[in-house]
PDB file of N, CA, C, O and CB in Angstrom:
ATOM      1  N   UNK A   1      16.179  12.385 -27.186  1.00  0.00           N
ATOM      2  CA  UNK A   1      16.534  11.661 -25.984  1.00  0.00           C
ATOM      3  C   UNK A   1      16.285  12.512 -24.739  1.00  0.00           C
ATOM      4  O   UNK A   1      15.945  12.060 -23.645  1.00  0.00           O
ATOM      5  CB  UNK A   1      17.992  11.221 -26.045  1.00  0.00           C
ATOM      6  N   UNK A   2      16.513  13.923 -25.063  1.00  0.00           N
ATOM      7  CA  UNK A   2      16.137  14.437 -23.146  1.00  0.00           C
ATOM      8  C   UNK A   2      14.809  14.733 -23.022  1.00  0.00           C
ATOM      9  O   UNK A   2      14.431  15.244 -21.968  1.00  0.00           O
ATOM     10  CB  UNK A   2      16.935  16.027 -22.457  1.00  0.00           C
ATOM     11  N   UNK A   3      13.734  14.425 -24.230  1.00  0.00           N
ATOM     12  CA  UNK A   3      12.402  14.401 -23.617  1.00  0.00           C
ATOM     13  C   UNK A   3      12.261  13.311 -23.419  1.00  0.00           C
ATOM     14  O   UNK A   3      11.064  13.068 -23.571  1.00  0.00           O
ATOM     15  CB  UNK A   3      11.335  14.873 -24.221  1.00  0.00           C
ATOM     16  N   UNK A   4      12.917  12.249 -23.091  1.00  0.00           N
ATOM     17  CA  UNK A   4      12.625  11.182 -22.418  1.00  0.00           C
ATOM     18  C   UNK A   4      13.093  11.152 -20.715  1.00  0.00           C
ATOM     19  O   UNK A   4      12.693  10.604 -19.689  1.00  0.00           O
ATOM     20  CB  UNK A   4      13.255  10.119 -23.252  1.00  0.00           C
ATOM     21  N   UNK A   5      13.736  11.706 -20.951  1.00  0.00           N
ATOM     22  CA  UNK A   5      14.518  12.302 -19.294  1.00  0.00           C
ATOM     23  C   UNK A   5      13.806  13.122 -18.774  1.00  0.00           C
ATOM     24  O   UNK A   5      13.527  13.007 -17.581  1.00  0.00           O
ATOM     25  CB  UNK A   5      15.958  13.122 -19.256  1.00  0.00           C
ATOM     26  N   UNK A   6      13.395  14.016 -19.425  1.00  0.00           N
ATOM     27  CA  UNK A   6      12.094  15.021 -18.858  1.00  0.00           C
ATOM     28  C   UNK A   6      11.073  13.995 -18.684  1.00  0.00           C
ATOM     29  O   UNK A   6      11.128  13.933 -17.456  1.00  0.00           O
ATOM     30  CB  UNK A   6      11.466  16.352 -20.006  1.00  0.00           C
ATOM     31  N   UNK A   7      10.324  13.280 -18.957  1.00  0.00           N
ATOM     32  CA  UNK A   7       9.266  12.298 -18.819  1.00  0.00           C
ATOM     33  C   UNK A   7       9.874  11.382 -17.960  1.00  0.00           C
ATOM     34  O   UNK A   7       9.062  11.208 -17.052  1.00  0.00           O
ATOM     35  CB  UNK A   7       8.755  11.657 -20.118  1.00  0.00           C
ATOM     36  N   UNK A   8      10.401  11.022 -17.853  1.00  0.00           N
ATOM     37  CA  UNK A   8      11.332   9.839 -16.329  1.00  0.00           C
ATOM     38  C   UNK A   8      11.062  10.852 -15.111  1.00  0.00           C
ATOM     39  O   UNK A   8      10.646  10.545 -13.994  1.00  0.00           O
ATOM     40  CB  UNK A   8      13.747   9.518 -16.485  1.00  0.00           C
ATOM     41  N   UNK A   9      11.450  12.349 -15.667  1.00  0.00           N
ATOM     42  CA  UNK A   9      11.848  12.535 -14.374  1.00  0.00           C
ATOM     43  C   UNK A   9      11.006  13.260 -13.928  1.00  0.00           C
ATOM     44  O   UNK A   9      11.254  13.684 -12.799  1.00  0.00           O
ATOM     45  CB  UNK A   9      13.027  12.985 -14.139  1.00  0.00           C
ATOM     46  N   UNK A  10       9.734  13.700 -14.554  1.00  0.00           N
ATOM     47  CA  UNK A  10       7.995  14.345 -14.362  1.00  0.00           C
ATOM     48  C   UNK A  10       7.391  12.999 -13.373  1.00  0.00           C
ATOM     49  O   UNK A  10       6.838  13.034 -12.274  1.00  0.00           O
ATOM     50  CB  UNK A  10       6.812  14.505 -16.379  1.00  0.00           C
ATOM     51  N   UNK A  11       7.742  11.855 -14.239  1.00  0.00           N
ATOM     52  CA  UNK A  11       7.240  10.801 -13.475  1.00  0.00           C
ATOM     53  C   UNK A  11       7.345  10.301 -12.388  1.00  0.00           C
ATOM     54  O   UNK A  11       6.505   9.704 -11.714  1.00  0.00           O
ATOM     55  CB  UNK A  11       7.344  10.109 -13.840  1.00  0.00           C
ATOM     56  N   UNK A  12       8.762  10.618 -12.121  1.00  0.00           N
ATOM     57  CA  UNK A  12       9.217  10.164 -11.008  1.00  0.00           C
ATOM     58  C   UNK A  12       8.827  11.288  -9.580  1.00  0.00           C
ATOM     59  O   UNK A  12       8.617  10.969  -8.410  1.00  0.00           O
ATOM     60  CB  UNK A  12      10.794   9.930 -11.342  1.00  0.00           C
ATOM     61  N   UNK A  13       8.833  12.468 -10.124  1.00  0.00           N
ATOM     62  CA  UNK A  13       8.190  13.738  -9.063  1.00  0.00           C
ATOM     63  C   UNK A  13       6.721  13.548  -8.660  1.00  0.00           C
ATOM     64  O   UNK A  13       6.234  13.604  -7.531  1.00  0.00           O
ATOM     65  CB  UNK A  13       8.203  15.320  -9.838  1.00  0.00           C
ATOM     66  N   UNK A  14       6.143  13.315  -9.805  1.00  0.00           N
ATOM     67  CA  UNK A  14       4.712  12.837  -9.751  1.00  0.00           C
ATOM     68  C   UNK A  14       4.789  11.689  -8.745  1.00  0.00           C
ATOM     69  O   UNK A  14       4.863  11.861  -7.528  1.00  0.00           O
ATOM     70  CB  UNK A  14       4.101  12.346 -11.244  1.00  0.00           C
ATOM     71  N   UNK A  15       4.766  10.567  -9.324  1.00  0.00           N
ATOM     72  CA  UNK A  15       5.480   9.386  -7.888  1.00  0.00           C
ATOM     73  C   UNK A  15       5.707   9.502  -6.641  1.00  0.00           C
ATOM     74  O   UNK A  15       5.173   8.917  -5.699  1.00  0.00           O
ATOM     75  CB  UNK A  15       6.719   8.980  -7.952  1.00  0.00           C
ATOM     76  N   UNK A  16       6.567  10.323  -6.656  1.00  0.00           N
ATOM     77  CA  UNK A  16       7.131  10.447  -5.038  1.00  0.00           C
ATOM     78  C   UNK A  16       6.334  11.556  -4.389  1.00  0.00           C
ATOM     79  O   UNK A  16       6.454  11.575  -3.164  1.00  0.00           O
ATOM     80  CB  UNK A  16       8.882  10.883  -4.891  1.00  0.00           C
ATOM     81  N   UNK A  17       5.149  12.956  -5.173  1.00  0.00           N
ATOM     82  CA  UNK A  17       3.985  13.322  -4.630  1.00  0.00           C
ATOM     83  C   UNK A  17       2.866  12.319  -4.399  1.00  0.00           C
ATOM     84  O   UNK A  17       1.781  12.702  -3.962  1.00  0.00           O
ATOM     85  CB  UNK A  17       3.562  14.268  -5.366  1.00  0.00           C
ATOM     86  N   UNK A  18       3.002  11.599  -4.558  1.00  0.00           N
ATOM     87  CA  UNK A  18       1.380  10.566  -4.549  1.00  0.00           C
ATOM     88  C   UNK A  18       2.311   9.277  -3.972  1.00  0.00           C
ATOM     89  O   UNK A  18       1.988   8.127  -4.270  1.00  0.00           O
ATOM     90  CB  UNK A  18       0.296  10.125  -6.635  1.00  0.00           C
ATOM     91  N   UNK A  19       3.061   9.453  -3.433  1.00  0.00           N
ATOM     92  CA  UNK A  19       3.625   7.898  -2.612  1.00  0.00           C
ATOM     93  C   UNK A  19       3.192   7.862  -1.188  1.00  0.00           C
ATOM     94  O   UNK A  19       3.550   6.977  -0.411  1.00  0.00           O
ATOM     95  CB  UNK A  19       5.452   7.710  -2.511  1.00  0.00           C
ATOM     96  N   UNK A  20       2.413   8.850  -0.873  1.00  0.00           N
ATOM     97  CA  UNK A  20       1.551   8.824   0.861  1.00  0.00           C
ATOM     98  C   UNK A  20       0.412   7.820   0.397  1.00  0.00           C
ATOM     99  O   UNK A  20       0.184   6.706   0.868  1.00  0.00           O
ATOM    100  CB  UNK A  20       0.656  10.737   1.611  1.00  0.00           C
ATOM    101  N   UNK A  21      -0.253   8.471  -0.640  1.00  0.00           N
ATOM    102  CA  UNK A  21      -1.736   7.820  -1.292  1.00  0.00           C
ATOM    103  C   UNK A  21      -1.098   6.186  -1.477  1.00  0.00           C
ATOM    104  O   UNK A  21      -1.810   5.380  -0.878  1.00  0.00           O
ATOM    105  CB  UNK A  21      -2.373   8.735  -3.216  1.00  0.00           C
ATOM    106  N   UNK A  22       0.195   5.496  -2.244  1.00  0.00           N
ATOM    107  CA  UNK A  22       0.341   4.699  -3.441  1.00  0.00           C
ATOM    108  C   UNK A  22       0.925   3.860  -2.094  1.00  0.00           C
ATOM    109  O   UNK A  22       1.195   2.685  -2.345  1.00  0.00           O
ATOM    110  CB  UNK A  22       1.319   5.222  -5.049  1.00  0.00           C
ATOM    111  N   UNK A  23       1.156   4.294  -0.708  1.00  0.00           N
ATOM    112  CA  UNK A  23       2.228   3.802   0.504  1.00  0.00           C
ATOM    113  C   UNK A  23       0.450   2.579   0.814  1.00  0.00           C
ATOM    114  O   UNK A  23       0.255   1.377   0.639  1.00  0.00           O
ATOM    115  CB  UNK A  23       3.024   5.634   2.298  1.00  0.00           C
ATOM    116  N   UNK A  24      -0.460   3.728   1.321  1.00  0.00           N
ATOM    117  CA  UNK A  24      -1.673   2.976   1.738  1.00  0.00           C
ATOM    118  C   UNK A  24      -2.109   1.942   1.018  1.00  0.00           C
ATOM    119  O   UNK A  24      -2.375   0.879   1.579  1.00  0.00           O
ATOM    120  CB  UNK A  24      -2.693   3.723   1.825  1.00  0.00           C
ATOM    121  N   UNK A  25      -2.224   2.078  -0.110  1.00  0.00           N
ATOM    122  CA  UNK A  25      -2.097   1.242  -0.917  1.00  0.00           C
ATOM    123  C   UNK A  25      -1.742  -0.446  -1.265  1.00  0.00           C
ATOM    124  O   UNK A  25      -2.449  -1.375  -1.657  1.00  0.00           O
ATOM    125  CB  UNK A  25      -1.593   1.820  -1.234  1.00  0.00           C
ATOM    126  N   UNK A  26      -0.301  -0.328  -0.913  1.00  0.00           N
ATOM    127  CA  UNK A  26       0.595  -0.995  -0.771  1.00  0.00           C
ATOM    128  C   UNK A  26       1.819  -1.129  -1.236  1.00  0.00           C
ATOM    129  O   UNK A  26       2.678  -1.905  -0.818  1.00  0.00           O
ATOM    130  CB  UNK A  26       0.251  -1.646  -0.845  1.00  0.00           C
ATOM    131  N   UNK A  27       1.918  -0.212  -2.286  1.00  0.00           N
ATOM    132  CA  UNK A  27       3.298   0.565  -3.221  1.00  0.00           C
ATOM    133  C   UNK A  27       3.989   0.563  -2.442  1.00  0.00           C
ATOM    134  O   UNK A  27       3.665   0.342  -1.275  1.00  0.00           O
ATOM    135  CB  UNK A  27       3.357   2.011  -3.859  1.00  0.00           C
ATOM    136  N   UNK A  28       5.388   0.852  -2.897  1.00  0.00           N
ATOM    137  CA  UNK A  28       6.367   1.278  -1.763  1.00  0.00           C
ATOM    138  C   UNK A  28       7.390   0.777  -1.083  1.00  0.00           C
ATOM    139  O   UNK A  28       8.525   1.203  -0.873  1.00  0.00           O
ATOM    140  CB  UNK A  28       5.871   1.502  -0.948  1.00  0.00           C
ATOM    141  N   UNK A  29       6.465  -0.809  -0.566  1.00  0.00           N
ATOM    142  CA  UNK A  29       7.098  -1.656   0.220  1.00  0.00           C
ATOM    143  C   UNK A  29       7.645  -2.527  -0.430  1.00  0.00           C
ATOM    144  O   UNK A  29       8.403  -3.270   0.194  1.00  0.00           O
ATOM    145  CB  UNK A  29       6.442  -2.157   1.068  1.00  0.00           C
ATOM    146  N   UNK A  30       7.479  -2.730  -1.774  1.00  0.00           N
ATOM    147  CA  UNK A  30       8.596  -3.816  -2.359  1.00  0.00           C
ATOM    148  C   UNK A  30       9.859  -3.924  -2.723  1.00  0.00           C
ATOM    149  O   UNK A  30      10.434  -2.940  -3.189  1.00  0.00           O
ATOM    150  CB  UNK A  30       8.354  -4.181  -3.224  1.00  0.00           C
ATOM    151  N   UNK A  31      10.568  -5.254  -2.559  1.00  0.00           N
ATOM    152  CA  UNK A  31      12.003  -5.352  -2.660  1.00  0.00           C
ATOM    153  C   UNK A  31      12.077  -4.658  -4.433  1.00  0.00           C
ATOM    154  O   UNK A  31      11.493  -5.133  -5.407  1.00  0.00           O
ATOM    155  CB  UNK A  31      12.635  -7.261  -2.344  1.00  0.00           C
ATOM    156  N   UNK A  32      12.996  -3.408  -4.408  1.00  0.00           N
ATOM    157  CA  UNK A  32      13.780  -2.356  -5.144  1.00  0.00           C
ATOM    158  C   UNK A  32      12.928  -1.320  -5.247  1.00  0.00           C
ATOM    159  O   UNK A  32      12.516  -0.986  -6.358  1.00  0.00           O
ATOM    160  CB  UNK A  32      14.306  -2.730  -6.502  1.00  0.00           C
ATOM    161  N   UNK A  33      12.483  -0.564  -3.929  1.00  0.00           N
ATOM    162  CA  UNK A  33      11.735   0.474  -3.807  1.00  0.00           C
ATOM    163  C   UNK A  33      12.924   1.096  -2.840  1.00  0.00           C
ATOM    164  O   UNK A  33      13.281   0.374  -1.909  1.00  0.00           O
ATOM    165  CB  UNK A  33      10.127   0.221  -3.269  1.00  0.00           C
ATOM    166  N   UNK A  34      13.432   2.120  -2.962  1.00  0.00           N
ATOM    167  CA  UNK A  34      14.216   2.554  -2.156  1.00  0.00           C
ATOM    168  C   UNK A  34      13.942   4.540  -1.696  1.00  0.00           C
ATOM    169  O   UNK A  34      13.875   5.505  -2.457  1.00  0.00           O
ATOM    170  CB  UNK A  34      15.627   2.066  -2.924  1.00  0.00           C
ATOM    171  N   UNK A  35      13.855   4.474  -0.268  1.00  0.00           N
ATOM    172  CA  UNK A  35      13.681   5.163   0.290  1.00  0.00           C
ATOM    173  C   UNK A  35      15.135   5.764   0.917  1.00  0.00           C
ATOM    174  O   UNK A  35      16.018   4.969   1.238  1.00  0.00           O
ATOM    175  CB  UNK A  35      12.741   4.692   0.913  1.00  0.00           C
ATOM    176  N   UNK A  36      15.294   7.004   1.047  1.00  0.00           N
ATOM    177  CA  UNK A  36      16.555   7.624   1.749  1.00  0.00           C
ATOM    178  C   UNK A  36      16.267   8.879   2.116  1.00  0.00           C
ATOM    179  O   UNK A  36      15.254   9.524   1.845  1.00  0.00           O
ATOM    180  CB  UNK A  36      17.809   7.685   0.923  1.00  0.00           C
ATOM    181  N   UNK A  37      17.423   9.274   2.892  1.00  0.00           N
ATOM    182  CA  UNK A  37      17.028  10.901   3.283  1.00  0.00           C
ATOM    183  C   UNK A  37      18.140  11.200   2.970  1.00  0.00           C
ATOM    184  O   UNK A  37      19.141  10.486   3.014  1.00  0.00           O
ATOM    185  CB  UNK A  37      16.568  11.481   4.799  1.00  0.00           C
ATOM    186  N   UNK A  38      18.005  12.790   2.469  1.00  0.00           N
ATOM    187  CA  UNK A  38      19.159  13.356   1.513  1.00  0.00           C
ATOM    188  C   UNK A  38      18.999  14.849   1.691  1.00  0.00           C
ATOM    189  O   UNK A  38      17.855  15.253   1.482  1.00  0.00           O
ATOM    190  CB  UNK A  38      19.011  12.901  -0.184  1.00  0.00           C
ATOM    191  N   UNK A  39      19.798  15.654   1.994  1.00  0.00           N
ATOM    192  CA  UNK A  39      19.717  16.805   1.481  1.00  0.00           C
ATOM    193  C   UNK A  39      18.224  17.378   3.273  1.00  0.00           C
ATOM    194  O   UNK A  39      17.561  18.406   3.130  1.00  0.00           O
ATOM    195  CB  UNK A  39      19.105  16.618  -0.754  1.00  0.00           C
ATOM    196  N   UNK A  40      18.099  16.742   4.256  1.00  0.00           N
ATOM    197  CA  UNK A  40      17.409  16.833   4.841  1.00  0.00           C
ATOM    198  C   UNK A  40      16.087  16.906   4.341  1.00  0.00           C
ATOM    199  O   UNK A  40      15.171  17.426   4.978  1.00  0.00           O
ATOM    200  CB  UNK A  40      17.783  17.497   5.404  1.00  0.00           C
ATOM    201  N   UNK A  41      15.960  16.399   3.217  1.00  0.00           N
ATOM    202  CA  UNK A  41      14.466  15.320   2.832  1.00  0.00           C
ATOM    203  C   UNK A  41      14.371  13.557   3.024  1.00  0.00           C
ATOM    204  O   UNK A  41      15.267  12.809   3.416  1.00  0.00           O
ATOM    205  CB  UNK A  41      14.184  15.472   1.035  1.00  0.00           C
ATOM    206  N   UNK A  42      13.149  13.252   2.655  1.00  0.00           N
ATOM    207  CA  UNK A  42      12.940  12.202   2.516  1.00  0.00           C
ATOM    208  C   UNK A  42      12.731  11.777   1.284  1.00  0.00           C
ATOM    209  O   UNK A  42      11.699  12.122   0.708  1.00  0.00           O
ATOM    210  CB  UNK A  42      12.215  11.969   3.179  1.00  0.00           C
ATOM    211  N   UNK A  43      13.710  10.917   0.627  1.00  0.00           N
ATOM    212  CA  UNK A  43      13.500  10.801  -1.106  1.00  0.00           C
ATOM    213  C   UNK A  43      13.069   9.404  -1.425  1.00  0.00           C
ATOM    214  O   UNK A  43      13.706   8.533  -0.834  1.00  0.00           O
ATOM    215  CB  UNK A  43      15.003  11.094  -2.060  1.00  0.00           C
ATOM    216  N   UNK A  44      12.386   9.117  -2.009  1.00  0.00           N
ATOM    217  CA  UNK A  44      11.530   7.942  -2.208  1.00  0.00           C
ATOM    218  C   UNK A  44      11.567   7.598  -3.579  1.00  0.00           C
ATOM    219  O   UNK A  44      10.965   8.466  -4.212  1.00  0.00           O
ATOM    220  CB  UNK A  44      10.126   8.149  -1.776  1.00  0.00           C
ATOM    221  N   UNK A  45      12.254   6.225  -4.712  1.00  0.00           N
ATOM    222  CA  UNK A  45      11.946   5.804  -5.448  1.00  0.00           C
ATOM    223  C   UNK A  45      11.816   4.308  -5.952  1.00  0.00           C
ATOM    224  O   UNK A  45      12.594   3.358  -6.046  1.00  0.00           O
ATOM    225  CB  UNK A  45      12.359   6.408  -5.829  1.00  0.00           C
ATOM    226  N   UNK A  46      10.691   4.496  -6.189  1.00  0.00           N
ATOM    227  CA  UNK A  46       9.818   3.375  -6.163  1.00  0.00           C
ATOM    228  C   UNK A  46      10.135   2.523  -7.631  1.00  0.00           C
ATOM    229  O   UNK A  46       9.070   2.386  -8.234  1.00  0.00           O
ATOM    230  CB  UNK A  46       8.180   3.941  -5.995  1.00  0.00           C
ATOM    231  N   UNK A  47      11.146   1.989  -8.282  1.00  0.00           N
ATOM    232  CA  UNK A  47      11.696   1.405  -9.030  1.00  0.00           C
ATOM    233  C   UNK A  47      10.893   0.212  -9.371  1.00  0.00           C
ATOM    234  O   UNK A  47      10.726  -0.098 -10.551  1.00  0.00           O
ATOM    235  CB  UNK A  47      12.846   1.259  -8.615  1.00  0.00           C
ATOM    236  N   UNK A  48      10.237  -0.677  -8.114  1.00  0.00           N
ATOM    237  CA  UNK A  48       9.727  -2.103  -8.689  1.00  0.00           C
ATOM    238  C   UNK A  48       8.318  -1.771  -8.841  1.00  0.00           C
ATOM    239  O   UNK A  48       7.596  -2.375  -9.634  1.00  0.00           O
ATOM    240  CB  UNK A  48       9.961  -3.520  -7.665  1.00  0.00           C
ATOM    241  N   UNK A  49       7.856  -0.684  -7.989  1.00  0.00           N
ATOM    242  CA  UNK A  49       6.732  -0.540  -8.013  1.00  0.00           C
ATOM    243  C   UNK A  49       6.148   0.310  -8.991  1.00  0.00           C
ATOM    244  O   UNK A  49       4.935   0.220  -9.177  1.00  0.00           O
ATOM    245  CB  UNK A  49       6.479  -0.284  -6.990  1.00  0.00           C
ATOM    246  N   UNK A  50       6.772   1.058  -9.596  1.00  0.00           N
ATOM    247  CA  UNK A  50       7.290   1.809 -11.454  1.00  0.00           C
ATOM    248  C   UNK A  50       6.798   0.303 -12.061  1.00  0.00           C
ATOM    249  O   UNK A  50       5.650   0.049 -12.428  1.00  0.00           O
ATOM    250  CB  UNK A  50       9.748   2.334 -11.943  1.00  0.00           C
ATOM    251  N   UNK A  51       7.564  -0.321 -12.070  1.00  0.00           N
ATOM    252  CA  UNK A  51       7.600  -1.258 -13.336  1.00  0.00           C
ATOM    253  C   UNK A  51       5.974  -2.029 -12.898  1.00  0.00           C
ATOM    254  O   UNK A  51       5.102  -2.262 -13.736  1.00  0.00           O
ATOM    255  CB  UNK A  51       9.307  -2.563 -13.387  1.00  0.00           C
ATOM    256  N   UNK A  52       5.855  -2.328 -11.423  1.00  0.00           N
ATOM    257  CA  UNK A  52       4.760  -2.752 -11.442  1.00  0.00           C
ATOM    258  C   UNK A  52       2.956  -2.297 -11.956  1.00  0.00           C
ATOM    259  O   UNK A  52       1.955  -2.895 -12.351  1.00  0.00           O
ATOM    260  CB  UNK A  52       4.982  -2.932 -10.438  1.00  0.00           C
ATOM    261  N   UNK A  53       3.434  -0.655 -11.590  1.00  0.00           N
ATOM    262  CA  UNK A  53       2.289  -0.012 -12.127  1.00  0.00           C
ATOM    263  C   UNK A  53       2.257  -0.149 -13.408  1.00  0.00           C
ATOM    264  O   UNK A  53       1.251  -0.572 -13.978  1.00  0.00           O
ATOM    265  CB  UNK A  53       2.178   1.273 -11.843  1.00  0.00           C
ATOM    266  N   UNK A  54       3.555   0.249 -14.152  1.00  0.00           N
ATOM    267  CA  UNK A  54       3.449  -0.098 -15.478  1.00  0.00           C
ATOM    268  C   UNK A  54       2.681  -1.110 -16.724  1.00  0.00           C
ATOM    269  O   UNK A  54       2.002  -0.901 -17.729  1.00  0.00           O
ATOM    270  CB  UNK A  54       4.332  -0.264 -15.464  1.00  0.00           C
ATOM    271  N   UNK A  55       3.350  -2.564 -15.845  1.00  0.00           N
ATOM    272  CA  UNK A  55       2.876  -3.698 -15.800  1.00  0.00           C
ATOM    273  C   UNK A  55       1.283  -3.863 -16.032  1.00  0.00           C
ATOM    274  O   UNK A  55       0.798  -4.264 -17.090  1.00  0.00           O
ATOM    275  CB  UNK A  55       3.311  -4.149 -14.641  1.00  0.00           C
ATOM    276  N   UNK A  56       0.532  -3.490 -14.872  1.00  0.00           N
ATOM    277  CA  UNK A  56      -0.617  -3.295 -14.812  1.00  0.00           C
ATOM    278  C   UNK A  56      -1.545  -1.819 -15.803  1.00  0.00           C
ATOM    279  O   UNK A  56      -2.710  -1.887 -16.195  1.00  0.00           O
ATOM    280  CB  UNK A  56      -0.604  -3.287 -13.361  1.00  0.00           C
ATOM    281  N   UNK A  57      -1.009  -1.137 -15.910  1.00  0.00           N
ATOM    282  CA  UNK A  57      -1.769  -0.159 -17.115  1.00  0.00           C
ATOM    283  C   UNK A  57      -1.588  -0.731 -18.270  1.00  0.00           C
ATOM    284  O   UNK A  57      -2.339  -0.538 -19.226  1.00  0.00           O
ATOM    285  CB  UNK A  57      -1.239   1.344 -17.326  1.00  0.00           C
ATOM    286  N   UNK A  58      -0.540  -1.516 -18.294  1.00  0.00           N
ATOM    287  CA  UNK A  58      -0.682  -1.974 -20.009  1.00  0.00           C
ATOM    288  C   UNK A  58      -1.304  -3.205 -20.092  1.00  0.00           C
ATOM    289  O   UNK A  58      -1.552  -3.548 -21.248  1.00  0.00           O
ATOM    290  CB  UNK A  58       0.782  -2.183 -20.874  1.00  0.00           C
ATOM    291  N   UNK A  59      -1.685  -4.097 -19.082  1.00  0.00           N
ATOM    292  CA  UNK A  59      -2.639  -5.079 -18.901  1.00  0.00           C
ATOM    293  C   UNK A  59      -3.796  -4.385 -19.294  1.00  0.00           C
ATOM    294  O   UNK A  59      -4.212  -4.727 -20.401  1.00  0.00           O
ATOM    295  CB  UNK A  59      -2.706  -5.672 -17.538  1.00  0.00           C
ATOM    296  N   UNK A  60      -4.636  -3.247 -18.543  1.00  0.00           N
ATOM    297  CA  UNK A  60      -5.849  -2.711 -18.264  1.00  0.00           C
ATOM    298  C   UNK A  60      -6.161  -2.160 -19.847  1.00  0.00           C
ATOM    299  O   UNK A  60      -7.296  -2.180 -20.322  1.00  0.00           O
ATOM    300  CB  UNK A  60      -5.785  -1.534 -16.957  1.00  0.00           C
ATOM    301  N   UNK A  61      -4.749  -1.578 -20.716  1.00  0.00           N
ATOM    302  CA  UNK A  61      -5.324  -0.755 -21.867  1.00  0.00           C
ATOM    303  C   UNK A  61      -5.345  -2.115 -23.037  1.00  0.00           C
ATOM    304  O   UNK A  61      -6.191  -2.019 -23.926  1.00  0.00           O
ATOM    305  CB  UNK A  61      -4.166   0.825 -22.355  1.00  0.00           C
ATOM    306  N   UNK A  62      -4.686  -3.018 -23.041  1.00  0.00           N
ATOM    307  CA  UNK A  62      -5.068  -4.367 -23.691  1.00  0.00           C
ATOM    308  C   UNK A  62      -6.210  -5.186 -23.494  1.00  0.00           C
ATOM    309  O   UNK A  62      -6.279  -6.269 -24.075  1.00  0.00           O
ATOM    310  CB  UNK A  62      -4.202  -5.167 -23.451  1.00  0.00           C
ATOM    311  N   UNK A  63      -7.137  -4.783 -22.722  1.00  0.00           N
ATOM    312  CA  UNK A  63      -7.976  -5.790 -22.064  1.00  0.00           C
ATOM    313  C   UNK A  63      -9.455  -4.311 -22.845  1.00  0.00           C
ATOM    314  O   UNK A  63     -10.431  -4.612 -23.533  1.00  0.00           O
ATOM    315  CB  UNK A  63      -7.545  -6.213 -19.679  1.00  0.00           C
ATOM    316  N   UNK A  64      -9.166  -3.255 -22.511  1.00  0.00           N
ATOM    317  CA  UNK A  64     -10.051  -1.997 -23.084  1.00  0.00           C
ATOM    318  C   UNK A  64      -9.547  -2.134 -24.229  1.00  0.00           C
ATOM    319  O   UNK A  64      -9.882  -1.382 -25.144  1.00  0.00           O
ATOM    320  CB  UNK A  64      -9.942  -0.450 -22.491  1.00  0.00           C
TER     321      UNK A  64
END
């Protein structure tokens, strides 16, 4: 179970480095994407847009 927590939470770092790129995009902006500032950062997690990417890679590897 905590290499699954380690993998949530690789993912989620990964994510919130590439959420400038995933913002242009159009990521980001959907209702249960939540953005805050904490700790005098800016913390960004992208919850619908997780499931949405998701969504879509497992479309793309069913279709390959």
């Amino acid at each position: 179970m905590i290499r699954w927590f380690i993998v949530v939470f690789l993912g989620l770092i990964l994510i919130n480095w590439l959420s400038p790129w995933l913002q242009r995009v159009g990521f980001g902006r959907l209702p249960g994407d939540f953005k805050f500032r904490w700790l005098g950062r800016d913390w960004f997690l992208p919850v619908t847009s997780t499931i949405a990417l998701s969504a879509l890679i497992a479309l793309i590897s069913k279709i390959v």
